[in-house]
C-alpha positions in Angstrom: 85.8 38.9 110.0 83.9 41.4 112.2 87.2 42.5 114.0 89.0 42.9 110.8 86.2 45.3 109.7 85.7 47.5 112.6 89.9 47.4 112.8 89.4 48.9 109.1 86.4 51.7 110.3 88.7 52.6 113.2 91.6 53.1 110.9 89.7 55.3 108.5 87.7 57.1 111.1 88.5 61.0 112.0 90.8 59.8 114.6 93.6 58.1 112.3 92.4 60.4 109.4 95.2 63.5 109.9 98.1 61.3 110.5 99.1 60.7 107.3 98.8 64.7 106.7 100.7 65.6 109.6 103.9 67.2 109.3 105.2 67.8 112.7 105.4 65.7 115.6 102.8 66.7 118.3 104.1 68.1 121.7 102.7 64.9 123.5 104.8 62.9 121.1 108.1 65.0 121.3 107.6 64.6 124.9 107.4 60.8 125.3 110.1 60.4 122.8 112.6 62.7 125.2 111.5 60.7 128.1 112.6 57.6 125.9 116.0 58.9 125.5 116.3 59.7 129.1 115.1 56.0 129.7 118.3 55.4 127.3 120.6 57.2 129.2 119.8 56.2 132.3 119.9 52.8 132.0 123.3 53.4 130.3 124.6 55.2 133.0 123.7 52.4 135.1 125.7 50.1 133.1 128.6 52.2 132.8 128.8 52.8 136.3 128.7 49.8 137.2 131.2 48.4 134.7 133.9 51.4 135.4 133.5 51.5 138.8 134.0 48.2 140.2 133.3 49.7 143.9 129.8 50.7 143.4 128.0 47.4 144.7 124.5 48.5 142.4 123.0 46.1 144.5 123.4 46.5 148.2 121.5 49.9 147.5 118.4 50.6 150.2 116.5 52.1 147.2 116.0 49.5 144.0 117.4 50.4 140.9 113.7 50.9 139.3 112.6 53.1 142.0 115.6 55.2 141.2 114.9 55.2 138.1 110.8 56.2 138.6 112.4 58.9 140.5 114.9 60.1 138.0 112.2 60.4 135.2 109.6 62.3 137.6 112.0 64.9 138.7 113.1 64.9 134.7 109.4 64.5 133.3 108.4 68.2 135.8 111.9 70.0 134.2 111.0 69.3 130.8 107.1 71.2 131.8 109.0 73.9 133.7 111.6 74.7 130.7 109.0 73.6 127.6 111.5 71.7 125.6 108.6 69.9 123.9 106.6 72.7 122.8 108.7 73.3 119.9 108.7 71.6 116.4 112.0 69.3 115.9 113.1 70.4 112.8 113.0 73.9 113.2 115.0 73.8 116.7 117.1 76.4 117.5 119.8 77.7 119.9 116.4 78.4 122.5 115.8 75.3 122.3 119.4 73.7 122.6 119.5 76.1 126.1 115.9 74.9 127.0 117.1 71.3 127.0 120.3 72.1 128.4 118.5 73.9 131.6 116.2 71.1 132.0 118.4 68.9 132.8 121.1 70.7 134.8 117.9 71.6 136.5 117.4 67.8 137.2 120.5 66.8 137.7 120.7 69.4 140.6 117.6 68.7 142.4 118.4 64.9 142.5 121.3 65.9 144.3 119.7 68.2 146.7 117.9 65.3 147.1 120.9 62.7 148.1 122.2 65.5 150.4 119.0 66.2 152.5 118.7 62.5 152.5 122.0 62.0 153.5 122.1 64.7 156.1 119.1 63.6 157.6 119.2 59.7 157.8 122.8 59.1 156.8 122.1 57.7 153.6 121.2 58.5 150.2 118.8 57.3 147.8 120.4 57.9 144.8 123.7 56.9 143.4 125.8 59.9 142.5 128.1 58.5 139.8 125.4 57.0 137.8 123.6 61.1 138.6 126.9 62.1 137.6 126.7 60.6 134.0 123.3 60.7 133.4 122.7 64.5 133.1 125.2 64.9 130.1 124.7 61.6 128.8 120.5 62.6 128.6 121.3 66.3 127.1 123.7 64.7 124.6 120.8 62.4 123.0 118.0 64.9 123.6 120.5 67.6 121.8 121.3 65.0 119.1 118.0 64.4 118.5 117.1 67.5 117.4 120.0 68.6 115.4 119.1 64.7 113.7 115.7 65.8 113.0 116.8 69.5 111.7 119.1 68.0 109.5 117.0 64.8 107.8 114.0 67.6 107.4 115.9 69.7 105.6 118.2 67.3 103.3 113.9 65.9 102.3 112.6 69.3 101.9 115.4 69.9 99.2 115.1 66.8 97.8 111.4 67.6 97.5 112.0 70.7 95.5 110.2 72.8 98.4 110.1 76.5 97.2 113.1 78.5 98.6 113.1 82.4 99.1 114.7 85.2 100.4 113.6 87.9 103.6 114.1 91.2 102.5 115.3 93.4 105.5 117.2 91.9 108.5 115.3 94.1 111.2 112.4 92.7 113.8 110.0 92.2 110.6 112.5 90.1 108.7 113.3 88.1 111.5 110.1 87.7 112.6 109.2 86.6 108.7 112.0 83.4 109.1 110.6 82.0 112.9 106.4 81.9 111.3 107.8 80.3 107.6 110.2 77.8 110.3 107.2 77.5 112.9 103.9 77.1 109.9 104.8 73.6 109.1 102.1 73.8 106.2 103.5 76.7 104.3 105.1 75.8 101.3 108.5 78.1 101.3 111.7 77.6 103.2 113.6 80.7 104.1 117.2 80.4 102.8 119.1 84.0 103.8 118.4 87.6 104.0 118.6 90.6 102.1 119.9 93.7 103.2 119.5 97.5 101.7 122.9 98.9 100.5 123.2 100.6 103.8 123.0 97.8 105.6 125.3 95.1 107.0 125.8 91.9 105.5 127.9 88.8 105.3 127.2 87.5 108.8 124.8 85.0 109.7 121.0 86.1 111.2 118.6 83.5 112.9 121.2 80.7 110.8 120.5 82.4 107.8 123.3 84.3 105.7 122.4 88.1 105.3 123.2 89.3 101.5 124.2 92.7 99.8 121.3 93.6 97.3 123.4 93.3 93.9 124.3 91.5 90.9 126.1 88.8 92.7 123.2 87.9 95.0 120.8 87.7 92.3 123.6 85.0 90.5 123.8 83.6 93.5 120.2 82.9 93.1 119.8 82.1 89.9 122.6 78.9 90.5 120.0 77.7 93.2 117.1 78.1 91.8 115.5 81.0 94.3 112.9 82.7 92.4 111.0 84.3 95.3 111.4 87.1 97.6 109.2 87.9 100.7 108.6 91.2 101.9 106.8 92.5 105.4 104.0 95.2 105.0 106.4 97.2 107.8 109.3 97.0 105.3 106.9 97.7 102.6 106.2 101.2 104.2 109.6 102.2 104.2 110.6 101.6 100.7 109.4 103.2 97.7 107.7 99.9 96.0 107.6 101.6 92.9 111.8 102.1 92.4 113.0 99.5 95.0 111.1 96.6 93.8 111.8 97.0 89.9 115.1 95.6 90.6 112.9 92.1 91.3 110.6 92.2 88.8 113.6 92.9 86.1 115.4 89.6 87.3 111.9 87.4 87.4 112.3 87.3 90.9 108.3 86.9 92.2 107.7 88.9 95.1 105.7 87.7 98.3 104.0 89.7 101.3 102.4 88.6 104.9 99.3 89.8 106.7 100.3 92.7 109.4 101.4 91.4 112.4 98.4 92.6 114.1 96.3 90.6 112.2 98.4 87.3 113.4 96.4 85.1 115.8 98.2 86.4 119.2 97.7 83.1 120.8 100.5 80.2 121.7 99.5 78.0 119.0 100.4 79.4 115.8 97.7 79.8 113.8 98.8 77.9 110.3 95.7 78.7 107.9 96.0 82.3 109.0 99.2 82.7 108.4 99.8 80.5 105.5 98.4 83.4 103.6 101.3 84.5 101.5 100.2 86.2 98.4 101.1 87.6 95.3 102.4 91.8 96.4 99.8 93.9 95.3 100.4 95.9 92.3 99.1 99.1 93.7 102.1 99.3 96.1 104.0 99.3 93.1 102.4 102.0 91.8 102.8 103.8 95.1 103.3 107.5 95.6 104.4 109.7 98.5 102.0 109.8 101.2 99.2 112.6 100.7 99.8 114.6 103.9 96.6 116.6 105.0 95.8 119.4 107.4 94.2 116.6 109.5 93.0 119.4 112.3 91.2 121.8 109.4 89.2 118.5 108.6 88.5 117.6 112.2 86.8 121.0 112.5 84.7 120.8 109.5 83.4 117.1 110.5 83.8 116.9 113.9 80.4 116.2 115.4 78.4 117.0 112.3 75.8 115.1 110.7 77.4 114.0 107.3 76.1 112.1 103.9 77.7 110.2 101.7 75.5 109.1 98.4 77.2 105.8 96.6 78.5 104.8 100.3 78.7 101.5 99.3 80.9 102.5 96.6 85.1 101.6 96.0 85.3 105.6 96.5 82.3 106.2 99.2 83.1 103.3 101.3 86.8 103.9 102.2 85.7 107.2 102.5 83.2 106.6 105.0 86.0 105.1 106.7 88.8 107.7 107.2 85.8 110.0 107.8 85.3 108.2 111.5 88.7 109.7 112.9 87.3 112.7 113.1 84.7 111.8 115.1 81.3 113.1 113.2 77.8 113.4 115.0 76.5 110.1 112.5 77.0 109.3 109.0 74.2 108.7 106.6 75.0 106.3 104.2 73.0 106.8 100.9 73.3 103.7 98.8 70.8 102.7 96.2 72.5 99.0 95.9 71.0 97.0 98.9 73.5 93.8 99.1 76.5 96.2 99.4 75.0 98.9 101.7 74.5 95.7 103.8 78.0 94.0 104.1 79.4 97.7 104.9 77.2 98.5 107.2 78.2 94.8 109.2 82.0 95.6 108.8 81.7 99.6 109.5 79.6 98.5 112.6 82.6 95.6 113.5 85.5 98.0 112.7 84.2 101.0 114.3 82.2 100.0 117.2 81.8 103.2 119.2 80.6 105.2 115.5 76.5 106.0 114.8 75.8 105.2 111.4 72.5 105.2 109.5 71.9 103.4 106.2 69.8 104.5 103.9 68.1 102.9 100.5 67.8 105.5 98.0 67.9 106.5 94.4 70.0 109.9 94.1 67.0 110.0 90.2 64.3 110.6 93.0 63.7 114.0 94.1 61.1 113.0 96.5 62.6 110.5 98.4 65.8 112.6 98.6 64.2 115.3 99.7 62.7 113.1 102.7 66.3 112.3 104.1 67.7 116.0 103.6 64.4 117.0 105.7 64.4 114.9 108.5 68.4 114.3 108.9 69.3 117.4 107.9 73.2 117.0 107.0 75.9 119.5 107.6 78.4 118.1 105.1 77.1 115.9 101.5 79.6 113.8 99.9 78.3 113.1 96.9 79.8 110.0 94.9 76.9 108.5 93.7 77.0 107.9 89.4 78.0 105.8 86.8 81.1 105.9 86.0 82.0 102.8 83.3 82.6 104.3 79.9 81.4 101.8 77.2 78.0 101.0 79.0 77.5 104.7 79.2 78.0 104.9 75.6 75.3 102.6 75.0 72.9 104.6 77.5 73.3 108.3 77.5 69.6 108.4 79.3 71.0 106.5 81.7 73.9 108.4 82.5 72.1 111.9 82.2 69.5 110.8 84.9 72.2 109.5 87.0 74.9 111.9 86.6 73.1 115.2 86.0 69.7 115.0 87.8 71.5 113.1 90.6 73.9 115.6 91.3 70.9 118.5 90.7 68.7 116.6 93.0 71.1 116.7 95.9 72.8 120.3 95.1 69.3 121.5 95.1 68.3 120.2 98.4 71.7 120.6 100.3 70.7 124.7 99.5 67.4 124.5 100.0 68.1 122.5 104.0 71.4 124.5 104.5 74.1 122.5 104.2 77.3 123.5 104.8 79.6 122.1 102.7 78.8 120.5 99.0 81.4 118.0 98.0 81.3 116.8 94.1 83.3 113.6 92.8 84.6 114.0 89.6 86.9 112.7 86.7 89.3 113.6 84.6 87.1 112.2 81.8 85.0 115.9 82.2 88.5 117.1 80.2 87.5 117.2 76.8 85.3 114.6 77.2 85.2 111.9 74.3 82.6 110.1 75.5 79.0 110.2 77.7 80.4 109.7 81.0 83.1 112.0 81.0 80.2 114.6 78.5 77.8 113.6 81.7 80.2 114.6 84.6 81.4 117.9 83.1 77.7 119.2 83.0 77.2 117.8 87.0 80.3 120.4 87.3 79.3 123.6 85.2 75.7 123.2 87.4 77.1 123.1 90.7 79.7 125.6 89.7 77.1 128.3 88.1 74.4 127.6 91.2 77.4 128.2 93.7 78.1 131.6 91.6 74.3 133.0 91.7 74.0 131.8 95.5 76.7 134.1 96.6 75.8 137.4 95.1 73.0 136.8 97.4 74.0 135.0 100.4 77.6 135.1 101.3 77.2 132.0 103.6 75.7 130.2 100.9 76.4 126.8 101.1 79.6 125.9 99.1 80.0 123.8 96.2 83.2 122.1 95.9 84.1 119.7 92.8 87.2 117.0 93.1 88.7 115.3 89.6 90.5 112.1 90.2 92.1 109.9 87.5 91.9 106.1 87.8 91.1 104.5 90.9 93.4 101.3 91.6 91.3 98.7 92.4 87.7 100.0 92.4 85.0 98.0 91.0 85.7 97.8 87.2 88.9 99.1 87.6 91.7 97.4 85.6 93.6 96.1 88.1 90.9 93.6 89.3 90.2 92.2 85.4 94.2 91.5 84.7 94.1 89.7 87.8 91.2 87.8 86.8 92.6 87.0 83.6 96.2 86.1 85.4 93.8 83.4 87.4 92.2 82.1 84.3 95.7 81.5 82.9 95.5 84.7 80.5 95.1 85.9 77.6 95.5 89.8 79.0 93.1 91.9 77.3 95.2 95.7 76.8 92.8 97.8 74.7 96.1 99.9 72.7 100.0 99.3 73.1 99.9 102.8 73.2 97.2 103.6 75.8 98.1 105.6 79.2 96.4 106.7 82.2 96.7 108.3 85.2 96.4 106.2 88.7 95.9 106.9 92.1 95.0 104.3 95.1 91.7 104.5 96.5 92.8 106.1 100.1 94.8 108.8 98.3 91.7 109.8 96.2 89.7 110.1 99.8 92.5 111.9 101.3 91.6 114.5 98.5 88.6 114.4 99.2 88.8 115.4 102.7 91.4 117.9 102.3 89.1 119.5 99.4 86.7 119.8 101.8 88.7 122.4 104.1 90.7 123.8 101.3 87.6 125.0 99.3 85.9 128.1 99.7 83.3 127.2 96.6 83.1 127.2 93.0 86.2 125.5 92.9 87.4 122.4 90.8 90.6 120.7 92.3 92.8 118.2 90.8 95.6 116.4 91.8 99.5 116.1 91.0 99.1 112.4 89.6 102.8 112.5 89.0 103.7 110.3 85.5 100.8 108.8 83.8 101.3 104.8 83.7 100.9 102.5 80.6 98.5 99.8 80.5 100.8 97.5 78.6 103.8 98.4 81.2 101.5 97.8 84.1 99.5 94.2 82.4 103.5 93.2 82.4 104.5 93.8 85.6 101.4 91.6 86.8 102.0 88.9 84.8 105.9 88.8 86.5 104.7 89.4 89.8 102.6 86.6 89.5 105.4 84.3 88.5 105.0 84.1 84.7 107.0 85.0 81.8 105.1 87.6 79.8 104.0 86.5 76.1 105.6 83.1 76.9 103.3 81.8 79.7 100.7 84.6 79.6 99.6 85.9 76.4 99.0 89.8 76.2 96.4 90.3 73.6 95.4 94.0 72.1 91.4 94.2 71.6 90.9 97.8 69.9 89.8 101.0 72.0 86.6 100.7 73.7 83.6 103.0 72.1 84.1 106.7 74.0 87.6 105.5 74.9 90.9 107.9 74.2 94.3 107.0 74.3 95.5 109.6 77.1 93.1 111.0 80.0 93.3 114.7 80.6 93.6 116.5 84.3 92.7 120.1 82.6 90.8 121.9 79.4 93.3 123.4 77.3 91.8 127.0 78.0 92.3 125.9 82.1 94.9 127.3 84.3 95.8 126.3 87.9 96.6 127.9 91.1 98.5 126.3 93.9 97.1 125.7 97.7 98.3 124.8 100.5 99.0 121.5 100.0 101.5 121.1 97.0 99.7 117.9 95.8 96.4 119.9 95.5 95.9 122.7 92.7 92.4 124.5 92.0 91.6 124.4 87.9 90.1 128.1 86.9 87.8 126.7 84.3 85.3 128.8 82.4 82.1 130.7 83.6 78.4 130.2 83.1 75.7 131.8 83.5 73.0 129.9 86.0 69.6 130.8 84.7 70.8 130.0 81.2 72.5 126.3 81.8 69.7 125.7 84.0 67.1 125.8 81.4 69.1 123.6 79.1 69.9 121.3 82.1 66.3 121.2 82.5 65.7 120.6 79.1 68.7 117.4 78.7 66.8 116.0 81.9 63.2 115.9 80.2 64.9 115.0 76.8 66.8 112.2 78.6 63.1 110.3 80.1 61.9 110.1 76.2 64.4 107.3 75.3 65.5 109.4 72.6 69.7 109.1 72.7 70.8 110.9 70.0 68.5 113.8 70.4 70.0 113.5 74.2 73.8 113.6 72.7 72.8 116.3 70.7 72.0 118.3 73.6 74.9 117.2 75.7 77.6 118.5 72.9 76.2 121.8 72.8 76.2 122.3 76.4 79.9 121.1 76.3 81.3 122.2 73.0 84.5 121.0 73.5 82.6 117.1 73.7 83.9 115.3 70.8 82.9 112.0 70.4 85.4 109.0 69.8 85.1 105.8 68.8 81.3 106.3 68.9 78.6 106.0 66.7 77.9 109.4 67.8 80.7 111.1 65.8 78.3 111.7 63.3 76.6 114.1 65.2 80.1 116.2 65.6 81.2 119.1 63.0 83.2 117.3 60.2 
């Protein structure tokens, strides 16, 4: 009874545990089973030869059969090392393989007879019998080749049967191919590759890697739909030669749910393939659908104005300040200062910044952009040449609910570090702003526009003065794919959770841009400007919501309205239907880069904003929000409240 038992531990232990899971023969097993069949075949050949070829007399041999045999398998077993034939999984063998096997045992077949001659020449005798040689080496590759075409063809007759889910390679060049030997090789990933696509240009209707290469129309996607193919994988190479946006609507308009892999750099670049890493296959990410043509900057003009200079970035651990902080370290600056308030977040960027960019000096920094003291501390002792200042709060409803809040943060923030970038001579003054400062409907966007008309009207008095003044430079961005908060992030919560999606207005628009493009602006606003200047950027079409909440849902694989619910809540309090790049009363001027215009927006006068910015500030710290609102709409007349309780305090 005790033997039964520990027979039971045994079987349930670790050691026996993944053999039920395993979906692949292990290289130890394909070889034993090879050396099987060459058993097989040896022992055939024996028999034949002996049957068919009444001569032989098997047994007057100086060398016993089994020693032969011992013989045969050594010299085999070291053939199948030098040529691998067992490293690869059965049921994806292909042609490589076939010539692997093939090789090996030519490669045997030959030595062996090296063997009988040598033997032969020098003792007049040889070992081994050539006939049964003779028969073996074909008779061996015919069962080690018929193994494998056995396996191939059982696996995949199951893996139909099974239902296993079967897609298409879009592109046919390294990348494609590539794609079809990892989804062959993984044996955990769930999708079978079942032909190519090719782009209109390209050739098709001949056969790639086994698989059929197919013209990108009508009839493939028929084709499709008759076998049940409802996904399509794409490489993040091809990805960057396409436009996503216009070449990948044809998918999402037939249902077709479209796939990606990690870059090929970030495969393991070891001989095992590494199956958890690349089993990642997700869902395309919708900002590549929403894709525009690559920002190109003046990357030189930026290398002079950063290289080797001390530079600060406030909100560094920020969607915006992070990824800027990034593309910042090409150009090699002096160190970075990363002014972050938020102490988890400054922490994971600094380990990843100090991981990605090894050879970079960075200095991280707890501070509150509210405290004048403390900020004046850093500007003293680090002294920057270059501020990028994207510290604020930026969410619209909770700013409607705290005005104070956003005041402090947004206004006294950016007059904090304006201040002290003039008073310790920075350089260069870089401002991150919104298009919500456009005829602001609500407190953050009301907030933002006063951050601009001070730096603007301080920039203005500075020069009369002191033509190398440091200069002020504002940037307006729309919508920032996939920053925190952003809408990209919730819908795909909500995809997760099985819906319903939450669109605000059937109706509603907005402008978008991804987060790299908005730094890109950034920098190139920061060689661009010579101060005072607001610059936007050619957005292209503005995108709506309900359009873009649909093309989730399909990418994901669902049926919009019929597996995922779309469900309108109402306009959020300071929300508008349609975001604004520029005040009515604005014009723009072109620069040098035809992406980038400069807004000419209205004038102020310094010494008189100041005193009312001084005044919001002090109103702000009494708690009093209406009298704050008050305040803000007649610094910015053209703030009219929406879907606020502070229309009331708006001309009728």
């Amino acid at each position: 009874m005790t033997n039964n038992n520990n027979i039971k531990e045994m079987l349930h232990s670790d050691i026996f545990s993944h053999l039920p899971q395993t979906s692949y023969l292990p290289r130890w097993g394909v070889l034993l089973l090879d050396l099987l069949l060459c058993t097989i075949a040896y022992w055939l050949s024996v028999w034949i030869g002996s049957g068919f070829f009444n001569y032989l007399d098997l047994r007057s041999q100086s060398v016993p059969l089994g020693t032969q045999y011992l013989v045969v398998m050594a010299v085999q077993l070291l053939a199948f090392w030098a040529f691998h034939t067992y490293s690869g999984i059965l049921r994806y063998s292909t042609f490589i393989d076939t010539i692997k096997v093939l090789l090996s045992n030519i490669s045997t077949g030959a030595v062996l007879v090296a063997v009988n001659l040598i033997m032969d020449y020098t003792t007049g005798s040889h070992p081994l019998l050539n006939t049964v040689l003779t028969i073996y080496v074909p008779m061996a590759f015919v069962m080690l080749f018929s193994l494998r075409v056995g396996v191939k063809t059982l696996s995949e007759t199951l893996e139909q049967n099974q239902g296993s889910p079967r897609v298409m390679i879009y592109g046919t060049q390294t990348a494609g191919l590539a794609i079809a030997k990892m989804l062959r090789a993984a044996g955990n990933i769930p999708y079978r590759p079942v032909g190519f696509i090719a782009d209109e240009n390209q050739r098709h209707g001949y056969e790639l890697a086994g698989l059929r290469v197919h013209p990108l129309n009508e009839k493939m996607f028929e084709w499709m739909a008759k076998r049940n193919i409802r996904h399509v994988i794409i490489s993040p190479i091809k990805m960057r030669e396409i436009n996503p946006a216009k070449d990948l609507q044809i998918f999402i308009d037939h249902n077709i749910r479209i796939l990606t892999t990690p870059y090929f750099t970030q495969w393991d670049n070891t001989e095992e393939i590494d199956m958890q890493r690349i089993g990642r296959i997700d869902s395309i990410r919708i900002e590549d659908l929403l894709e525009r043509p690559q920002i190109n900057i003046n990357t030189e003009n930026v290398r002079q104005i950063i290289h080797k200079r001390v530079v600060l970035v406030s909100g560094a651990a920020g969607s915006i300040g992070s990824e800027l902080v990034r593309q910042l370290q090409q150009y090699d600056p002096q160190v970075t200062l990363l002014l972050e308030m938020a102490e988890s977040p400054l922490h994971d960027l600094v380990l990843d910044l100090r991981t990605q960019f090894p050879n970079s000096r960075f200095i991280p920094i707890i501070a509150d952009v509210r405290n004048r003291a403390r900020i004046e501390q850093i500007f003293n002792e680090m002294r920057p040449d270059i501020v990028y200042h994207a510290a604020a709060y930026k969410h619209v409803p909770l700013m409607e609910s705290f005005p104070n809040e956003a005041i402090q943060a947004n206004v006294l923030g950016t007059k904090n570090m304006a201040d002290l970038a003039v008073k310790y001579g920075a350089q260069r003054f870089v401002m991150i702003s919104t298009d919500k400062a456009v005829n602001p409907t609500n407190i953050m966007g009301a907030s933002k526009r006063i951050a601009e008309i001070y730096v603007q009207s301080l920039f203005r008095k500075l020069q009369k003065t002191d033509p190398n003044c440091t200069k002020f430079i504002t940037t307006r961005f729309g919508n920032v794919l996939g920053s925190n908060g952003s809408v990209i992030p919730f819908f795909r919560k909500q995809i997760a959770a099985g819906g319903p999606l939450t669109v605000t207005h059937p109706d509603i628009i907005r402008y978008f841009m991804t987060i790299p493009e908005a730094c890109c602006l950034v920098m190139e606003a920061s060689t661009l400007g010579e101060g005072g200047e607001i610059f936007i950027f050619d957005m292209g079409e503005p995108v709506k919501i309900l359009d873009l909440a649909r093309n989730m849902i399909r990418l994901a694989g669902y049926t919009p309205e019929k597996d995922i619910q779309i469900v309108f809540t109402g306009l959020r309090p300071g929300e508008k239907l349609y975001e604004e790049l520029l005040n009515q009363k604005e014009t723009t001027l072109p620069t040098a880069n035809d992406k980038i215009m400069v807004a000419r927006v209205r004038e102020f006068d310094f010494d008189q904003v100041s005193k009312s910015i001084d005044q919001l500030i002090k109103t702000s710290k009494m708690s009093k929000p209406f009298t704050t609102v008050t305040l803000m709409k007649r610094l910015v007349p053209e703030y009219i409240s929406n879907n606020s309780i502070y229309e009331q305090l708006d001309p009728q």
